[in-house]
N, C-alpha and C positions, 0 to 999 in steps of 0.2 A: 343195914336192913333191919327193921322192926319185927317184933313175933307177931306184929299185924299184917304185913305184907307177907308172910311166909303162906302162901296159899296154894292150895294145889292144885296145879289147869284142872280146867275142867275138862272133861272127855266126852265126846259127841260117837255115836256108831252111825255108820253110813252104809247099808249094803256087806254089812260082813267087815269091814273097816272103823278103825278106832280114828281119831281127827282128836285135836286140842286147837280151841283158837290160835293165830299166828300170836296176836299180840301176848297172848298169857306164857309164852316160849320164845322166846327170841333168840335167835341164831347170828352169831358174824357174817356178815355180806362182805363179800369179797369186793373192795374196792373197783370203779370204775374208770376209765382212761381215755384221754385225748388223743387219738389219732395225732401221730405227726406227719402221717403222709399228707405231700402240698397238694390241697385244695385245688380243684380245675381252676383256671384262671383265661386271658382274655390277653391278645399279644399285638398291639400294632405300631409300627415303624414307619417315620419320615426320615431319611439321612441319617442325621447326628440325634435326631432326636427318639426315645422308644418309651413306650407307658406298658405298664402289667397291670390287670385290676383283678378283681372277681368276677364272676359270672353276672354278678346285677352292674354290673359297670363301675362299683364302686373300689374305695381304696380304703377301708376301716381301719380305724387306729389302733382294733385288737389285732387284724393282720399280721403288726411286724411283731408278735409278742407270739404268734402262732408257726405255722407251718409255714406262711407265705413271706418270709422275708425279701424277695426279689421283687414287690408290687412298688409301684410309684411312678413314677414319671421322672426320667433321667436325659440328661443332656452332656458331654463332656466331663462321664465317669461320675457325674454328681445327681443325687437324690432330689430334685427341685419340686416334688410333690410328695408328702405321705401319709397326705390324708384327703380323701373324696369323696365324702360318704354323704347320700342324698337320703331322707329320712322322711316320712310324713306323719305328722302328728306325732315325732318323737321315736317312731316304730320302723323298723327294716319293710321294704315292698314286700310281694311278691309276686318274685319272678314268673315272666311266663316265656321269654322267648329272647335269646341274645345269641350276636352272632358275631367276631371277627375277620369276614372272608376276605373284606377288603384289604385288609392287610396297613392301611392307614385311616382304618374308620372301624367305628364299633357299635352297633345296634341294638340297643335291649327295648323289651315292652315288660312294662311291670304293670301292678295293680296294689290295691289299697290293703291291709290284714281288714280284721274288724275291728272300728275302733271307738269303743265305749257302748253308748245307744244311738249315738251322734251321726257314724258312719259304717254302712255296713260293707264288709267285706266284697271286692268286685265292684264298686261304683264306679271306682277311677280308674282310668287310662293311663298311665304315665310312658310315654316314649322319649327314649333318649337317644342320643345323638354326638359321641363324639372323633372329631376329627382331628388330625397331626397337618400340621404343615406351617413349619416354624414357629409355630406354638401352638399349644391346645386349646381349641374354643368345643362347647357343647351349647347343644340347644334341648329345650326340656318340653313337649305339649302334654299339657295335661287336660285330661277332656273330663267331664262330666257323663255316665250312661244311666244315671237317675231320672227316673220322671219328675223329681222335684229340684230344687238348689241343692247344692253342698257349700258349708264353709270348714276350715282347715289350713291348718300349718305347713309349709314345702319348706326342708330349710337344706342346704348344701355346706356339708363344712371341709375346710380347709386346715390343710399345715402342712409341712415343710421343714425335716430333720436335717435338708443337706448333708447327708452321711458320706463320703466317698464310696464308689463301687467295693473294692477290696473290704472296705465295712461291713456292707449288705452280706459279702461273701463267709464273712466269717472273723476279718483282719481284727486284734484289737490296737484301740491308739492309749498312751498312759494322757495325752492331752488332747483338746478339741478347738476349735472358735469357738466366737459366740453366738448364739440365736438372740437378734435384734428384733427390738419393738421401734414401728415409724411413732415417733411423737409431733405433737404440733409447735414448728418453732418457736412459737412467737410464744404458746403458754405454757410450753413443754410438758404439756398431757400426754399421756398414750392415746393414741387416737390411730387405731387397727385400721378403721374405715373414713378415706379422703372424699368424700364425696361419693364419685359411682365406683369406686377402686377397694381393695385389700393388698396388702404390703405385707409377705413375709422376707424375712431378711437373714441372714446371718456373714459374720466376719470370719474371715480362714485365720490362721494360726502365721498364711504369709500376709496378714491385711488386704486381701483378696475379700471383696463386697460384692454378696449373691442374692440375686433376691427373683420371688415370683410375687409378681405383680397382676392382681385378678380385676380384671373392668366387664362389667354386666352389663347388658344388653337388653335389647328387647320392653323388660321391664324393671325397673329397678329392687334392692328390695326393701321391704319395708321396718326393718331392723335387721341390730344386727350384737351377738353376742359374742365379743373377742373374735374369733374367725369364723365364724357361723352366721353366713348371710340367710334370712329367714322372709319367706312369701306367704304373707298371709290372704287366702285366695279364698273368693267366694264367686263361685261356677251356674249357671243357669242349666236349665236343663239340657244336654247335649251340646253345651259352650265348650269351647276349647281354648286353653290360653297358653301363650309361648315366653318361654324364661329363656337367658343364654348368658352366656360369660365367654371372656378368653382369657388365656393365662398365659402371659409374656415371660421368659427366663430372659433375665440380665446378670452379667459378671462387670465389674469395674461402672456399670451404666451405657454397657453397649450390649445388643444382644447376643445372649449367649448360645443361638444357633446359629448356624453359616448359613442355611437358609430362611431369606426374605420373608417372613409372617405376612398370610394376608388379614383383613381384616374382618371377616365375615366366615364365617363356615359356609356359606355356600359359593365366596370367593377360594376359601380353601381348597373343597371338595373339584372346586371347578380346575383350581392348577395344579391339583395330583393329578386328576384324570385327564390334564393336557399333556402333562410329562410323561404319564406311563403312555400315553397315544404314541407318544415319540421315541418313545422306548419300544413298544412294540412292531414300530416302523423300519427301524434298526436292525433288528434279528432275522435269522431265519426262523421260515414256520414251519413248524411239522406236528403233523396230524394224522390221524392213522383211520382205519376205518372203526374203531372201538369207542365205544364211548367213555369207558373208564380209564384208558390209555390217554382218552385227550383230557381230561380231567386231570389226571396225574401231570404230563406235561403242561395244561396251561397253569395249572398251579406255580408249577418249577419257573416256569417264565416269569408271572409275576410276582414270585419271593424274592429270584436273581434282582427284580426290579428295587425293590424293597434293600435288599440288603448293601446296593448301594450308598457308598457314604462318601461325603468330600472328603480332602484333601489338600487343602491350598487350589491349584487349578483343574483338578482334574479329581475322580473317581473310582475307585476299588469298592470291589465288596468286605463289609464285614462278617467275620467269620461268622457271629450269631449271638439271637436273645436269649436269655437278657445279658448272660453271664460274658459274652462276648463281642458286646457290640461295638470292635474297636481295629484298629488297624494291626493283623498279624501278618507275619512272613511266609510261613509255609501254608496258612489256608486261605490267603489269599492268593497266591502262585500256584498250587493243587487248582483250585477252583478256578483260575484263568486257563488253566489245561485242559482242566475238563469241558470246557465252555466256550473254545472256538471255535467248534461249527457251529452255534450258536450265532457269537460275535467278538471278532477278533480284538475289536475295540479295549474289551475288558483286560484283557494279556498285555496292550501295548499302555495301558494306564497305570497298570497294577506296576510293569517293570519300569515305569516312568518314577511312581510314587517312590517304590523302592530306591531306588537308584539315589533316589534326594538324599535319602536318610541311610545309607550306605556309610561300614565303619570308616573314622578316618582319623582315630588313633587307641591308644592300648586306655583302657578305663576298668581295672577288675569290679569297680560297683555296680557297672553296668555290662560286665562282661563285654564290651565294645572291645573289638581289633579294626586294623586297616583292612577292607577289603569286605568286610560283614558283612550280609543281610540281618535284619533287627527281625525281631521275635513278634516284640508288644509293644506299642505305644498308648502310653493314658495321659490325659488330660488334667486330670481329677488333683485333687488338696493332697493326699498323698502322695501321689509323683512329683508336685509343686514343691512340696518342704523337703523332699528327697527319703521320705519313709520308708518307700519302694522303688528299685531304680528305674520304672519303665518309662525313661524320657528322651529318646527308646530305650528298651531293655534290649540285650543281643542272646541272650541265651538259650539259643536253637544251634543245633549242630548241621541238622539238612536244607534250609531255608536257602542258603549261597549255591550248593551244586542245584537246589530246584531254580531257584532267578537262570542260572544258567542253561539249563534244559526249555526254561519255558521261554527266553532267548531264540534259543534256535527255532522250536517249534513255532512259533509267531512268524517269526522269517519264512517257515516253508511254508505256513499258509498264507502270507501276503505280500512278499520279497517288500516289505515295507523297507528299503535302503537307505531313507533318513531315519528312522528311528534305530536302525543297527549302527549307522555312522556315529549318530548321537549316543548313543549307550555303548561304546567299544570300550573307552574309558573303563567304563566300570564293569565289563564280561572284563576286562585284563587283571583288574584289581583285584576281583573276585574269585578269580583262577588263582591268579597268586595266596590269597590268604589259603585256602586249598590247601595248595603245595607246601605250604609252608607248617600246616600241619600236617601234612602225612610224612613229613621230613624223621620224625621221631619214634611211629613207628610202623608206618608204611600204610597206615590207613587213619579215615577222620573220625577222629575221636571227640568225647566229652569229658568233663565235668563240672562240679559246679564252681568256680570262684567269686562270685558274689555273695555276700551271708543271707540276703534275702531272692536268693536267685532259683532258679526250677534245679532240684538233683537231677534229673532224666530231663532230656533235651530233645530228642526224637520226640515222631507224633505222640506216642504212647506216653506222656509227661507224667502221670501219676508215681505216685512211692514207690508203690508197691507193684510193678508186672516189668521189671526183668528181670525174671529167676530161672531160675537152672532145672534140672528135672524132677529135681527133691523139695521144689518151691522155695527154694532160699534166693534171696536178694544178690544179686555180681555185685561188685566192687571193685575201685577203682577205676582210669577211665575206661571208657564203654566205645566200643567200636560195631555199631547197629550194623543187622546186614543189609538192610534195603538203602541206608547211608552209602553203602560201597557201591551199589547199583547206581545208584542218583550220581556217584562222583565217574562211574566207569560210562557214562548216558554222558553226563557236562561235558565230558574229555573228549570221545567221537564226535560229537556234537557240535561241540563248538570248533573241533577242528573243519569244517564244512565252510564254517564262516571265515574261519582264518584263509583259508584260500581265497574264498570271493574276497578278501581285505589284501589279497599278495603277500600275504605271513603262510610261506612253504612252512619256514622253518617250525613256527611253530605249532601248524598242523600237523607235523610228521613226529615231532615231540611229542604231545599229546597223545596220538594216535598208538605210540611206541609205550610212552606209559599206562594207558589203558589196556594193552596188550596185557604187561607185567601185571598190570593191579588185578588182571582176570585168574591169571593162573596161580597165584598169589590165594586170592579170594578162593578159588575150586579148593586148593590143599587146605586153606585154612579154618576155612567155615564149615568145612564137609564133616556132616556126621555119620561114619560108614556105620557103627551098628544100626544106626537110624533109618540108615538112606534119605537123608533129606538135611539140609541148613541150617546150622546154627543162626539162634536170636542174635548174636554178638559174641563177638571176643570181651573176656573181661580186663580186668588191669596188668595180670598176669597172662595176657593172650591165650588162656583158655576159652574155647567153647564155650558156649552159656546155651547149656544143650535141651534147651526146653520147647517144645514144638509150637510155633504159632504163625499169624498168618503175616507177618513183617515179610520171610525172603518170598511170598505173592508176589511181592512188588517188584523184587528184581526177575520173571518172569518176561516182561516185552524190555529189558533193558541192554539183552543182549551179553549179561555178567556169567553167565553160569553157561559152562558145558549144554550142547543138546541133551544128552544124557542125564544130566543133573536136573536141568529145568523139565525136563517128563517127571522125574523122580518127584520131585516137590508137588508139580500139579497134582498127581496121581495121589499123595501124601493130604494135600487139602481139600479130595471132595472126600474122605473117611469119616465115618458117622460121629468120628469124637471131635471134629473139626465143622464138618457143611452141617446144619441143623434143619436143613430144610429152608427155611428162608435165606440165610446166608453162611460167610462163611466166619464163623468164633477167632476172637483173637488169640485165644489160648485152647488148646486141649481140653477137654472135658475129663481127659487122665490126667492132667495134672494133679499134686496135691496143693495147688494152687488154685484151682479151677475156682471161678464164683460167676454163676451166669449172671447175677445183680453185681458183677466188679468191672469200674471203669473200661480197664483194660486187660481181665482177666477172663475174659469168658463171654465176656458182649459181642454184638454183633454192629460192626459200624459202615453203613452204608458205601461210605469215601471205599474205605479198605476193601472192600467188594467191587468195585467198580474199577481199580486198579487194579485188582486181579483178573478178574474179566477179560479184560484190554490184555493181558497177559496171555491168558488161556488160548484166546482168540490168537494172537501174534504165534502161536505154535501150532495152531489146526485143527486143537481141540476144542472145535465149536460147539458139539452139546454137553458140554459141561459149562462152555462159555455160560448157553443159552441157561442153564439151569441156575444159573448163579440170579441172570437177571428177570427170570422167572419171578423165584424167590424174591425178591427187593422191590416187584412190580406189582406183588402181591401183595406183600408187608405195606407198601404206601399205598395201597387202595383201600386199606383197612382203618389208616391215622386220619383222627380229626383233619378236614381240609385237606385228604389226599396229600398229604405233607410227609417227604420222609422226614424221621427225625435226627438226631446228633449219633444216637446208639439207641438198641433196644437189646432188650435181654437174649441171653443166650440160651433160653429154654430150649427144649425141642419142639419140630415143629408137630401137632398131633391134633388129628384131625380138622373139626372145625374148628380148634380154637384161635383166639387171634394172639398175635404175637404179641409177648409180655414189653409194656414199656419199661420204660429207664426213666425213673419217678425223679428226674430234675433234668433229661435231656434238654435241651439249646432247640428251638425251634420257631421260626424260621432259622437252618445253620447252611451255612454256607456252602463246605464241598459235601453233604450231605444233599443239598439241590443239584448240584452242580453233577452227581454221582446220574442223576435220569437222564444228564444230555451225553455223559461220559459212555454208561450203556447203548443207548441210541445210537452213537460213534460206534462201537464195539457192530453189531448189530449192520450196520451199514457195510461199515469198514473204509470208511476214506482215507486216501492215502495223498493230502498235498502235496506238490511242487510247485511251487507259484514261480520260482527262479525259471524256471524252464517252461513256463505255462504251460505244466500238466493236471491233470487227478486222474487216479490211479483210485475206481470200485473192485475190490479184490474180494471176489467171491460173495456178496451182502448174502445173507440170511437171516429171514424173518421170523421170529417163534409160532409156533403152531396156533399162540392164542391172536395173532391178530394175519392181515390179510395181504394188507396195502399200507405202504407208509409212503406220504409227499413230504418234501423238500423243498420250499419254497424263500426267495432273496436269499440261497446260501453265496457266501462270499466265501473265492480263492483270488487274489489278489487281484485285478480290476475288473475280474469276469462278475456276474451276478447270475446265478442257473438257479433252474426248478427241475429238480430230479423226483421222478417215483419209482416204487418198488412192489412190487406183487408177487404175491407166494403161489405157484400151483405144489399142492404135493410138498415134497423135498427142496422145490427146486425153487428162484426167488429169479426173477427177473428186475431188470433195470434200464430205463428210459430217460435221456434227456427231453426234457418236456419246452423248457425254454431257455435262451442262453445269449446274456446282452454280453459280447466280448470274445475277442476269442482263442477261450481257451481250450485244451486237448484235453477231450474225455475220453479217458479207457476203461473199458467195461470188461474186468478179467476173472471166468468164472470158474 
């Protein structure tokens, strides 16, 4: 600095105040920061196929470098779009008005910024339009609302990373494919654009050839810059003109959905909305006299619709977007349990799907046994080169006693006797691999043997939430307590069926070891200074004495002492436990506790709705009721009356609305499935289809609604229309209509 610049601010008086210009002082400014929290975004599902965008419908190429790495358009674990971004004049719209509700369609209205002297701000109209249904087609109008002409630029750009899911997720790879350019054979030029078409491409690592393939419609466009098809449009006054595309996914040159693409979006649109018609033909209805209840509910109807996915011939739900849009073991058999008053349909597919892909030999990379149910199956260039083992992976410890339990349960509500005959097979296999671990040390345990395998195996899969009361990590294999319910449930359970099969013997087996595994489980699990269940035994059959809401679930399972199972309910409506919306999967005494942690302090829908069904199965119906109070509440507040995967474990206080979980899954599977599993709860149906009965055992309605119908519900060949009406305390119930004949008991 020169003795020229050495100058001394000057000083201004103000009112009794002294001021120097900013510029002749300059101060450090404390650096400014990017939000990482994910950006709202936009979620709709056909089958196999699911896209994430922005709120303008778009998929920017800054997206995956930001907060939003989950946006694109995927098919079979793979990235087949990751860039969509619609522009005019070079410039972002804006936004006035977008919406997902359809669930396989997405609707924005945009408008123009101001651009130059050319075009002023608000001239144009842009609405878009797009739709899923084995491949994504959009259509674009763009209207003129000037009293004079407009001309301008529309250009829509494309690409296509092909990244694997486990990518997106975080995975790194040391190698990749290649990202391929189409050239013209004959002069082998790059030539991006075939005529009305765009061709991204790329090669897997197994010689596996994936490409998205873009053909436009409507109009064509009129250049085009590498992937950037570009409409150069000149508008009359209050003219409107239509642009469209589809974008085809192919693997090998066949395509890479299971479902048939039609050719037009309004072919599209036309055969979602013929398949959900037949979907909603299907189910039982129920409706309530509330109109936020039936909002909640038709929501949950058409997401179950949604989160269907093939499977070779038949269909399961997928557990959830984006992060799980894939076939699991325990949330797809959770959510077929929760979901057959609904329609039993889903349980007799779900144990079909399973049953295929049943262990049927020892593999530690994939943790595969004889007798298994599998965890994960992916599609994806990672599972293909074997990077990851899920082809299937088996590394779930509860997925086999649940196939078993949701087994019997299927049977009581539709003595379905060919698909019990069909599947005996593999309920024997599956008892067996069982047995064969609790041989060691008297209960089913974990861990992990694969190197790229889950360390925790139960629902609660994360690092970090089995700890002990001082928030330290167990070790060694892990013996869950609701694992011992699910296996003390299989065993009575299936023993029912072994009779109706002429297998005394090993109904009375069963029945004889579920006895021991119970008194076993009371001494061993019990935490007397606690009065209440241990999370697990650890590797050294200690206690893993930390309070949370796992032994909920052994609650209606029949594992625990009368005594014991008071102990624990009474144990989880306590303020460091029920938050008012639901009930936390951890203590809020823990030194553990994180109400922002997976499984540390969240609150997850599923795990409520299991407990509920519990609460209820002992008599403690208004705690029941208060459970699904809370969760009826919490999904009238979510975008789309949607529950979501988890939501924070804050408390609940006053009007605030309950904290999300800033990467929850939604639409998630037994998170939907959790409002019919309540409604169950709430009812209280009790099937026997063996015997053609049902058994209403006491229904009661919450104080916030009046009357609830039942309508196509299905118990094996009957089809009834049941209602329900509150006076007061008391809740009555009516058969209203009833094709078949089966025996209703009404027991209050």
């Amino acid at each position: 600095m020169t003795p020229d610049t050495l100058t001394t601010p000057e000083k201004i008086s103000l009112h009794g105040k002294t001021f120097t210009p900013a510029e002749q002082l300059p101060i450090p400014e404390w650096p400014c920061v990017v939000s990482e929290r994910p950006q709202p975004t936009l979620t709709v599902k056909d089958d196999d196929l699911f896209l994430v965008t922005d709120t303008m419908g778009n998929i920017s190429g800054c997206s995956l470098q930001d907060a939003n790495p989950s946006v694109g358009l995927f098919c079979a674990d793979t990235r087949f779009l990751s860039r969509l971004e619609l522009q005019i004049a070079g410039r972002s719209p804006i936004l006035l008005s977008s919406t997902a509700e359809k669930g396989f369609a997405i609707s924005i209205l945009c408008t123009n910024p101001n651009i130059d002297q050319h075009l002023k701000a608000e001239t144009v109209g842009i609405r878009r339009e797009i739709v899923l249904n084995g491949a994504l087609f959009e259509e674009i109008e763009i209207s003129n609302y000037s009293t004079t002409s407009v001309s301008f630029e529309l250009s829509v750009s494309f690409d296509a990373d092909f990244v694997d899911l486990f990518e997106v997720r975080g995975a790194q790879r040391e190698h990749r494919g290649k990202i391929l350019r189409l050239v013209d054979s004959t002069s082998e030029e790059v030539d991006p654009s075939r005529e009305e078409s765009l061709t991204l491409a790329y090669q897997g690592l197994d010689g596996w050839l994936m490409e998205s393939r873009i053909q436009f419609q409507h109009r064509q466009p009129d250049d085009f810059q590498d992937y950037t098809a570009i409409w150069r449009l000149n508008l009359a006054s209050h003219e409107t003109q239509k642009l469209g595309y589809r974008i085809n996914m192919l693997t090998n040159n066949q395509p890479s959905s299971k479902v048939s693409a039609a050719f037009t979006l309004v072919q599209a649109k036309a055969a979602e909305w013929m398949e959900e018609q037949e979907w909603i033909q299907q189910i039982t209805q129920i409706r309530s006299d509330k109109s936020v209840f039936n909002r909640v509910i038709e929501r949950a109807e058409q997401d179950l619709y949604l989160l269907r996915q093939s499977f070779g011939k038949y269909k399961t739900v997928s557990a959830g977007v984006p992060w799980f849009s894939a076939l699991f073991g325990r949330d797809s058999l959770i959510t077929a349990s929760q979901t057959l008053m609904l329609n039993p349909q889903i349980a007799k597919e779900t144990l079909t799907i399973l049953a295929s892909y049943q262990g049927k030999t020892e593999d530690h990379w994939r943790e595969e046994e004889p007798g298994k149910i599998l965890h994960e199956l992916r599609y994806g260039e990672m599972a293909r080169c074997q990077e990851v083992p899920h082809t299937p992976y088996y590394g779930t410890v509860d997925a086999t006693p649940l196939w078993l339990m949701l087994y019997a349960e299927y049977y009581a509500w539709t003595h379905d006797q060919e698909t019990i005959d069909k599947l005996w097979p593999n309920a024997l296999a599956a008892m067996e691999w069982i047995d064969s671990q609790l041989q060691e040390s008297g209960y089913l345990t974990y861990y992990r043997k694969s190197k790229r395998g889950l360390a925790n195996q139960g629902w609660k899969d994360s690092d970090d939430c089995i700890v002990d009361h001082r928030g330290e990590l167990a070790k060694g294999p892990i013996a869950l307590s609701e694992v011992q319910g699910y296996v003390y449930a299989a065993k009575t359970h299936l023993a029912t069926i072994a009779r109706i099969k002429h297998r005394p013997d090993l109904a009375e087996r069963w029945l004889d070891e579920a006895r021991h595994l119970k008194v076993r489980f009371n001494q061993d699990f019990w935490l007397k200074d606690q009065d209440f269940c241990a999370l697990a035994l650890d590797g050294h059959k200690q206690p893993v004495d930390s309070i949370t809401s796992n032994p909920g679930h052994c609650l209606k399972l029949g594992i625990f002492t009368p005594e014991k199972a008071y102990s624990v309910a009474e144990r989880l409506r306590g303020p460091d436990m029920f938050n008012g919306w639901g009930i936390r999967t951890l203590s809020s005494l823990s030194p553990a506790y994180n109400p922002m942690g997976y499984h540390i302090g969240s609150v997850w829908p599923h795990d409520n709705s299991l407990i509920a069904m519990g609460l209820r199965s002992l008599g403690l119906i208004d705690q029941a009721l208060e459970v699904f109070q809370g969760l009826f509440d919490m999904t009238s507040q979510q975008p789309y009356q949607r529950p979501p995967e988890l939501f924070c474990g804050y408390e609940r206080n006053g009007d605030h609305a309950p904290v999300q979980y800033p990467v929850a899954c939604t639409p998630q599977a037994w998170a939907t499935g959790a409002i019919f599993q309540l409604l169950q709860m709430v009812v209280n149906l009790v099937p026997d289809a063996q015997n053609n009965c049902l058994r209403i055992i006491d229904p009661t309605l919450p104080d916030s609604i009046n009357s609830l119908s039942l309508q196509n519900l299905k118990v094996g060949p009957t089809i009834l229309d049941l209602e329900f009406e509150r006076s007061g305390n008391t809740t009555a119930c009516r058969v209203v209509k009833k094709r078949g004949n089966l025996r209703v008991f009404i027991e209050a």
